[in-house]
Backbone as ProteinMPNN parsed JSONL, in Angstrom:
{"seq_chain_A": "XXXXXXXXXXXXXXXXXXXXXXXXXXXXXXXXXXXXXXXXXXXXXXXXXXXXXXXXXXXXXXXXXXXXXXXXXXXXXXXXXXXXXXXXXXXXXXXXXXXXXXXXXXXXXXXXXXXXXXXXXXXXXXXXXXXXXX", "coords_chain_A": {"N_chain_A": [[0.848, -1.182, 0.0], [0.762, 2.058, -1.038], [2.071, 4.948, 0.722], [-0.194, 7.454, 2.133], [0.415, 10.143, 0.995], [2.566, 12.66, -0.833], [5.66, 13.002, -2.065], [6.66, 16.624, -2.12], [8.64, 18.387, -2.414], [12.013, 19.397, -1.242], [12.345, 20.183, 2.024], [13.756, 20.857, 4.126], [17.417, 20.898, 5.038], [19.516, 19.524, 7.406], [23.144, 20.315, 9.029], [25.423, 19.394, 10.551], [28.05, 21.643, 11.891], [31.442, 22.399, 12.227], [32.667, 24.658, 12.535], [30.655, 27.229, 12.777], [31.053, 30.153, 12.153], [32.589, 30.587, 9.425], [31.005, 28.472, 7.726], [28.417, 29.546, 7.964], [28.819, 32.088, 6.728], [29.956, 31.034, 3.878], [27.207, 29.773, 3.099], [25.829, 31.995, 3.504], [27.189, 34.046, 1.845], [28.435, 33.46, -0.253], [26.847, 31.379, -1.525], [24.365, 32.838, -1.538], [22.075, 31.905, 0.281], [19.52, 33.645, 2.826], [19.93, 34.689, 5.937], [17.625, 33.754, 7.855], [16.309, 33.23, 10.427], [17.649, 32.737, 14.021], [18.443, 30.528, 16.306], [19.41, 30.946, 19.219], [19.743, 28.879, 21.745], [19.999, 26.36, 21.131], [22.497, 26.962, 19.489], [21.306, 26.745, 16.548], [21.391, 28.499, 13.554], [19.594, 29.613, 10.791], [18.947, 29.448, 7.094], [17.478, 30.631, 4.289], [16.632, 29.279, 1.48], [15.253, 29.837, -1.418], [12.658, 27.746, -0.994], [12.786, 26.064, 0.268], [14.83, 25.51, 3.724], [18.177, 25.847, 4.868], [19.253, 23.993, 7.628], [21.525, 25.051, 10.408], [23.562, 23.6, 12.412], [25.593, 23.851, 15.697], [28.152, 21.244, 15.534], [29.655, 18.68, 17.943], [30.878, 19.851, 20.901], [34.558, 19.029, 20.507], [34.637, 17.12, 18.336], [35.504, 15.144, 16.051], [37.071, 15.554, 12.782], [34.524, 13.965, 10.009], [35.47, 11.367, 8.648], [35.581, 10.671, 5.061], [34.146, 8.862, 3.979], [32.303, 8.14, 6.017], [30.5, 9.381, 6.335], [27.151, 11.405, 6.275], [25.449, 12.231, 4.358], [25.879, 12.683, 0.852], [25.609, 14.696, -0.885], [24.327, 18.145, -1.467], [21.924, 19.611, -3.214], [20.906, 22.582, -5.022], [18.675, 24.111, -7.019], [19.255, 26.682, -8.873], [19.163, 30.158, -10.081], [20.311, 32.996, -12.25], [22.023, 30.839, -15.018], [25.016, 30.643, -15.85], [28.141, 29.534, -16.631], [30.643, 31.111, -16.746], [30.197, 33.218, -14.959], [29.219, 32.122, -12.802], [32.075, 30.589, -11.933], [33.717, 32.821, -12.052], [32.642, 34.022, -9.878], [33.042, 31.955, -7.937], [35.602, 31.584, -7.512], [36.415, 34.295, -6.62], [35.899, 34.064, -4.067], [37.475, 32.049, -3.509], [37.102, 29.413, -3.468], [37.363, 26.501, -5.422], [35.461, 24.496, -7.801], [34.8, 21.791, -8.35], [33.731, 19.887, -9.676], [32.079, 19.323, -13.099], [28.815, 19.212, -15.334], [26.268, 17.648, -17.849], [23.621, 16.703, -15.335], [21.239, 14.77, -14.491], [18.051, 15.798, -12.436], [15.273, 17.073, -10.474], [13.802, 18.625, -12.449], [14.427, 17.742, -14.814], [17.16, 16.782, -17.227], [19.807, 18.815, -16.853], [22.419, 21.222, -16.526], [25.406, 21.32, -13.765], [27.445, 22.34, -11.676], [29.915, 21.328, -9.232], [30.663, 22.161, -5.781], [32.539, 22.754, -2.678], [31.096, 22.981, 0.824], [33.02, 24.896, 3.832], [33.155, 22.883, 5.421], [32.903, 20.597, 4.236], [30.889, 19.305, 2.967], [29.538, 18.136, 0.423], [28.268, 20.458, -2.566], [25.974, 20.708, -4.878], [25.041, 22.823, -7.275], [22.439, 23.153, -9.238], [21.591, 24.212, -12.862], [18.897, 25.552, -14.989], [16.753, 23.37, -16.414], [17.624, 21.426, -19.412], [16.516, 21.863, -23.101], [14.073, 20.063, -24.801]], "CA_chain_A": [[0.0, 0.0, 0.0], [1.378, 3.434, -0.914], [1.813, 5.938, 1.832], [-1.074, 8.441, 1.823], [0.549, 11.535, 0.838], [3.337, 12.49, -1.971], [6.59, 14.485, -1.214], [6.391, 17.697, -3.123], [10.048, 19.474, -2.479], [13.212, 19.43, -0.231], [11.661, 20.82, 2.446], [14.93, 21.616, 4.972], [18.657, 19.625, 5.613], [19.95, 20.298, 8.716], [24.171, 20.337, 8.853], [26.236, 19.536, 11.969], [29.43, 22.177, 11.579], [32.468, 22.295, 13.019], [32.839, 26.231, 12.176], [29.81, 27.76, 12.42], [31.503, 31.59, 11.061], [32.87, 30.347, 7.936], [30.739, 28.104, 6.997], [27.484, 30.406, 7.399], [29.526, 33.09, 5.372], [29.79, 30.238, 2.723], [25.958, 29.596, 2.468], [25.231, 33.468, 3.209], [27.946, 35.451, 0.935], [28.991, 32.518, -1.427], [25.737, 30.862, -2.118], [23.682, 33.351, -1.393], [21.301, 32.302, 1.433], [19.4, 34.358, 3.565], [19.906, 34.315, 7.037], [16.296, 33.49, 8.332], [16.667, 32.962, 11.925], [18.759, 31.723, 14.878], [17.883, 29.677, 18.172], [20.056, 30.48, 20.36], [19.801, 28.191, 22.948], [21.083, 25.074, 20.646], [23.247, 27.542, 18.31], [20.902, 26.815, 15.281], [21.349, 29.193, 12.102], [18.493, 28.883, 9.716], [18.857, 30.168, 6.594], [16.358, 30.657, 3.442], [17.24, 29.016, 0.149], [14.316, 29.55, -1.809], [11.111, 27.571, -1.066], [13.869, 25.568, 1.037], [16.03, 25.673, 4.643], [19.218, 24.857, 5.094], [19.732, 24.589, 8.969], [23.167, 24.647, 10.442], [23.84, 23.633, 13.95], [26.937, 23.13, 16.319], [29.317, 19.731, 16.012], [29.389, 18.317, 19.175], [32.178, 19.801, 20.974], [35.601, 19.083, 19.925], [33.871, 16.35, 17.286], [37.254, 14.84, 14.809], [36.725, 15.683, 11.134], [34.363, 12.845, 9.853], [36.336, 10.982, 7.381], [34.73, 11.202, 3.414], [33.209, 7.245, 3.469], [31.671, 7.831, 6.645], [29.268, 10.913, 6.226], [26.114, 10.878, 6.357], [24.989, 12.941, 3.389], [26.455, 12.844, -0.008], [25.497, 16.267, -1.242], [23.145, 18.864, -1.304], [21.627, 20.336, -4.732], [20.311, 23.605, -4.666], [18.542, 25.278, -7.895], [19.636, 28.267, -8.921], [18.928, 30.985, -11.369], [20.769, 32.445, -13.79], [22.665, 30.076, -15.063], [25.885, 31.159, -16.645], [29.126, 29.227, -16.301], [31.874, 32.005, -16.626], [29.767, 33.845, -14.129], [29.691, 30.85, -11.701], [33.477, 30.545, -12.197], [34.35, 34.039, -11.034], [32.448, 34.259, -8.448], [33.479, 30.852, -6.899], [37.131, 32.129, -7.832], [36.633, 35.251, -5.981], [36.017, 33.881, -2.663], [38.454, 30.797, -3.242], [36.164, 28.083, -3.514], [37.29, 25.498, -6.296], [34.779, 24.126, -8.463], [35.094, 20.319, -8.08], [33.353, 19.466, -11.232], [30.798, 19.839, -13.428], [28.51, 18.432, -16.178], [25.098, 17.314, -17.0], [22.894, 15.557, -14.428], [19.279, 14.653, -13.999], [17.342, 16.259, -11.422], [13.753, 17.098, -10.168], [13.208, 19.117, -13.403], [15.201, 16.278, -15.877], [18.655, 16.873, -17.263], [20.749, 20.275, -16.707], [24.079, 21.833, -15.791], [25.409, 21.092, -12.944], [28.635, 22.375, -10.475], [30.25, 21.131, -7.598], [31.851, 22.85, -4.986], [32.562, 21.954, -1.299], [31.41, 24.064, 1.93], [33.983, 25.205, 4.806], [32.578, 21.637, 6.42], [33.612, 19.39, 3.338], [29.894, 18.743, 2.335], [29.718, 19.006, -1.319], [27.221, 21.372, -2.809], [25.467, 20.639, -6.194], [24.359, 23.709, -7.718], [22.006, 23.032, -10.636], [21.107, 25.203, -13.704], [17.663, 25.247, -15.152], [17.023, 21.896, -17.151], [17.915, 21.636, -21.088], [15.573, 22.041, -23.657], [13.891, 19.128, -25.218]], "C_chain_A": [[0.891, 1.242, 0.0], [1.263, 3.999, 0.284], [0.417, 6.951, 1.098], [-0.674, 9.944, 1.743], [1.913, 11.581, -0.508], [3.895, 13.67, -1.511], [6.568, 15.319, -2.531], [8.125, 18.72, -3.391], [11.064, 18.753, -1.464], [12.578, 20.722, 0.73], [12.496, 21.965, 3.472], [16.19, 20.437, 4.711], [19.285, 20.442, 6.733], [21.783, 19.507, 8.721], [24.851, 20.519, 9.691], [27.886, 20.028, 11.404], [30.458, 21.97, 12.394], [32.648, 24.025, 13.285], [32.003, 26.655, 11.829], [29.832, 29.699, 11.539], [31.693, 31.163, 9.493], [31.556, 29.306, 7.701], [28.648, 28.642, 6.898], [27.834, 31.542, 6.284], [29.208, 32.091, 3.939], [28.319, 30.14, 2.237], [25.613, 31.086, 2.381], [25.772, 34.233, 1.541], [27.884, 34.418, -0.14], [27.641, 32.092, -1.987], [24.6, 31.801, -2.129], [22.281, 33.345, -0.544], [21.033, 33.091, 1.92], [19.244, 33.224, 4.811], [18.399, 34.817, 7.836], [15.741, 33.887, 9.783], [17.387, 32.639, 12.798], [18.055, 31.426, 15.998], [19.232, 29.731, 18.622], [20.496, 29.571, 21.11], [20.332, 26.601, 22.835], [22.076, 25.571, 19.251], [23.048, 27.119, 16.746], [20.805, 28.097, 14.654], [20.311, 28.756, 11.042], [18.502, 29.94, 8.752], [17.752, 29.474, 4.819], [17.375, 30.541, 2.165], [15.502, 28.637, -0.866], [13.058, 29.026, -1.331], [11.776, 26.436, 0.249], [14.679, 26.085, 2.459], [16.946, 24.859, 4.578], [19.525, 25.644, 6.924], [21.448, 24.056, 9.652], [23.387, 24.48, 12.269], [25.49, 22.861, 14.051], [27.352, 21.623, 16.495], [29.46, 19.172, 17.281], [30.997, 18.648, 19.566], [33.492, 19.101, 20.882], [35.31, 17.355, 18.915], [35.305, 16.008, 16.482], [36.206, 15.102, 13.843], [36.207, 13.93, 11.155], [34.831, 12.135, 8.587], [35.377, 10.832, 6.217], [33.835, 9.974, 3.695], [32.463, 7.357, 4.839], [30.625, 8.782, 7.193], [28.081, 10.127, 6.103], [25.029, 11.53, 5.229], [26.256, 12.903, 2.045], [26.676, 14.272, -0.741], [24.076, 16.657, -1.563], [22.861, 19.536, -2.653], [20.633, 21.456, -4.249], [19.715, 24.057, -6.477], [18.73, 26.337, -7.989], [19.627, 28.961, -10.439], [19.459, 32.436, -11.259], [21.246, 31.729, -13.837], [23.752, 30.432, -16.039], [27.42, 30.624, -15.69], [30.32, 29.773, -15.934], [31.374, 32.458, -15.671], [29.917, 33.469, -12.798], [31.048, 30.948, -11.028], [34.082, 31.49, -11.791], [33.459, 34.437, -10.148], [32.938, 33.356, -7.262], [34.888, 31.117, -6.399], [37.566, 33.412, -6.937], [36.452, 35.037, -4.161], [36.631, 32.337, -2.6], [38.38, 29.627, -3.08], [36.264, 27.309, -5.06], [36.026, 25.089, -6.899], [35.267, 22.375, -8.95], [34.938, 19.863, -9.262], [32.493, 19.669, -11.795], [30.222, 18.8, -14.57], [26.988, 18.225, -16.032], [24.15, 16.519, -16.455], [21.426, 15.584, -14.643], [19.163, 15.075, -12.646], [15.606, 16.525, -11.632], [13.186, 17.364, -11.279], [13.988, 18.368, -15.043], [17.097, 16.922, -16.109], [19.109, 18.642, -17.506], [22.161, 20.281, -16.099], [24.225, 21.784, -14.655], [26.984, 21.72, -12.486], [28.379, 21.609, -9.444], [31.047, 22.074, -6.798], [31.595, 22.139, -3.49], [32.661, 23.359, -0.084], [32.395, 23.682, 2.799], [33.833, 23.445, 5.82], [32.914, 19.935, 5.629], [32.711, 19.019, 3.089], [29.908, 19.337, 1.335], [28.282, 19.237, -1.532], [27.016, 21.478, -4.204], [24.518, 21.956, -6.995], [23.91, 23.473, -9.453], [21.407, 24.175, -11.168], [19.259, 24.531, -13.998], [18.006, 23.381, -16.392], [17.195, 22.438, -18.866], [16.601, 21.628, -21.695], [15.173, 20.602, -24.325], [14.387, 17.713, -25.059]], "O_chain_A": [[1.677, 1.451, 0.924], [0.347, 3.6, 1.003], [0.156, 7.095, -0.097], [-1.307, 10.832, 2.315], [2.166, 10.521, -1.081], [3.455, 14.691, -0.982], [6.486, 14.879, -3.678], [8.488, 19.454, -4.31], [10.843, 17.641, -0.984], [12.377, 21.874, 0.346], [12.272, 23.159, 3.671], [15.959, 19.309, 4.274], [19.471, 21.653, 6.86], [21.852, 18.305, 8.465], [25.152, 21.688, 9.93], [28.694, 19.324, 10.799], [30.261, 21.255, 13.376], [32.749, 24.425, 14.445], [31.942, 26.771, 10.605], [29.045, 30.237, 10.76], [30.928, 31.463, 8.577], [30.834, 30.129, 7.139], [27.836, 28.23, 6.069], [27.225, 31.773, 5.239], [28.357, 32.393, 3.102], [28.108, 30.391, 1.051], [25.141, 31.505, 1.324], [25.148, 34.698, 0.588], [27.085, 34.697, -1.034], [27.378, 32.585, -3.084], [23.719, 31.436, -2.907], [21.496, 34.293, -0.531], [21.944, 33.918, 1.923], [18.878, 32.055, 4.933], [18.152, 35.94, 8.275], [14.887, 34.727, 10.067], [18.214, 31.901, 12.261], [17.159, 32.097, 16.51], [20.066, 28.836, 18.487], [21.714, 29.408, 21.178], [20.804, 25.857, 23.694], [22.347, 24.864, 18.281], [23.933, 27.073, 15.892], [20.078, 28.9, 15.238], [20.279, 27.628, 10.549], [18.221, 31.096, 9.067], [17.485, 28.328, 4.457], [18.365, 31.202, 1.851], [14.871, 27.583, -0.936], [12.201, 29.901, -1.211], [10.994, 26.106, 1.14], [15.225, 27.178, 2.308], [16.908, 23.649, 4.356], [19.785, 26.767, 7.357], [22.179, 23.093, 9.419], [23.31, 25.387, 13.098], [26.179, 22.09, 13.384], [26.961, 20.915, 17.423], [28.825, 20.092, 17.797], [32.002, 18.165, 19.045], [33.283, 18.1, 21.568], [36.18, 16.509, 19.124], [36.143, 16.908, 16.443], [34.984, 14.975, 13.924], [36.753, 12.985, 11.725], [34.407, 12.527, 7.5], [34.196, 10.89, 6.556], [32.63, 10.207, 3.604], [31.735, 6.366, 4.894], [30.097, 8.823, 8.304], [27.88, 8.925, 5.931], [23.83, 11.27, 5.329], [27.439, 13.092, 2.328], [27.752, 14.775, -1.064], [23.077, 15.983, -1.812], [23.852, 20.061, -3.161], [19.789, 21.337, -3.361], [20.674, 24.347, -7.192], [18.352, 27.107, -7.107], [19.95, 28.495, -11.532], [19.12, 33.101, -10.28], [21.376, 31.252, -12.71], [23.349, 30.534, -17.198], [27.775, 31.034, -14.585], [31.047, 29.274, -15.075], [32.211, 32.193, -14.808], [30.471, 34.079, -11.883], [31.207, 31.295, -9.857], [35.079, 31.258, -11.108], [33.746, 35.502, -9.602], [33.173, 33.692, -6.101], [35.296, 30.949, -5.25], [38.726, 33.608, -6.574], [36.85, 35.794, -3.276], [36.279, 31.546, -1.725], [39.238, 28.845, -2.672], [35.336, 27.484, -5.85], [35.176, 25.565, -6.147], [36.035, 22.066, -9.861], [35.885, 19.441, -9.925], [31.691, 20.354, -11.162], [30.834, 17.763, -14.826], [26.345, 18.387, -14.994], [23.799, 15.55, -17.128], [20.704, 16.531, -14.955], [19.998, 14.797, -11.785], [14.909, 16.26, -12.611], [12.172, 16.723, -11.554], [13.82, 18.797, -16.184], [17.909, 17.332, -15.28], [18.619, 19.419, -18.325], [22.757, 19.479, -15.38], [23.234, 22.186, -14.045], [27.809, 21.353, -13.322], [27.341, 21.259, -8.881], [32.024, 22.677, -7.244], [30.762, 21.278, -3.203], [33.507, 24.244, 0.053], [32.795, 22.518, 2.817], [34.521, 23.16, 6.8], [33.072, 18.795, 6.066], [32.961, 17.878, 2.7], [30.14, 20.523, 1.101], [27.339, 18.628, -1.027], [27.742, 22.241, -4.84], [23.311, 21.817, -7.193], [24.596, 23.551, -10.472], [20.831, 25.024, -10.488], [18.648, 23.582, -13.506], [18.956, 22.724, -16.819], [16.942, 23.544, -19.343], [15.605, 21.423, -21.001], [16.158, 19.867, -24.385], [13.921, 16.813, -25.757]]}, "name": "protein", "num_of_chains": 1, "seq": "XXXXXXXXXXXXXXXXXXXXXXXXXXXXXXXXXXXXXXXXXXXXXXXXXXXXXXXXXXXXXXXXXXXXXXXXXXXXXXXXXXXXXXXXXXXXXXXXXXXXXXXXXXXXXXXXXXXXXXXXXXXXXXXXXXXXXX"}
């Protein structure tokens, strides 16, 4: 029996940091998030990505880096509009953020352009273009 309901979006991901400065800068300045809200009282950051949150809370004090094979998220895809590669490219370039790779993928809306890059936290960040034509 199906479930009785049908998922419609990415609704939030929530992101245990190690460096909560840099790596809100990264979703604020670099990706362009807005910063939504904060809770205090468990040092959640909530910021607005479209129709989307991405929430960011504190690592559990002094937490080791979690090694690559044993994460718990592969990466995060964000839509984004415009879509213009050189544009991409110097902006990622201007705040020193590599561009891992690129190419194109299927997603929610079928096949389009795709980057990688990696936040201050080492989760990689899939930024897709709109989908291709036909």
């Amino acid at each position: 029996m199906p479930p009785p309901f049908r998922p419609l979006r990415l609704d939030h991901v929530v992101l245990r940091v190690r460096d909560m400065d840099r790596t809100l800068t990264f979703y604020r300045d670099v990706i362009g998030a807005e910063l939504e809200r904060e809770i205090p009282e468990i040092g959640m950051k909530q910021l607005r990505a479209g129709a989307s949150i991405i929430d960011l809370v504190p690592a559990e004090a002094g937490a080791e880096a979690v090694p690559e094979s044993a994460r718990n998220m592969d990466h995060l895809c964000l839509r984004i509009e415009p879509w213009s590669e050189s544009v991409l490219a110097a902006h990622f370039s201007h705040f020193g953020v590599p561009v891992e790779g690129e190419g194109i993928r299927y997603g929610a809306e079928g096949d389009g352009p795709s980057i990688y890059v990696r936040d201050p936290e080492g989760n990689v960040v899939e930024l897709k273009g709109p989908p291709l034509e036909g």
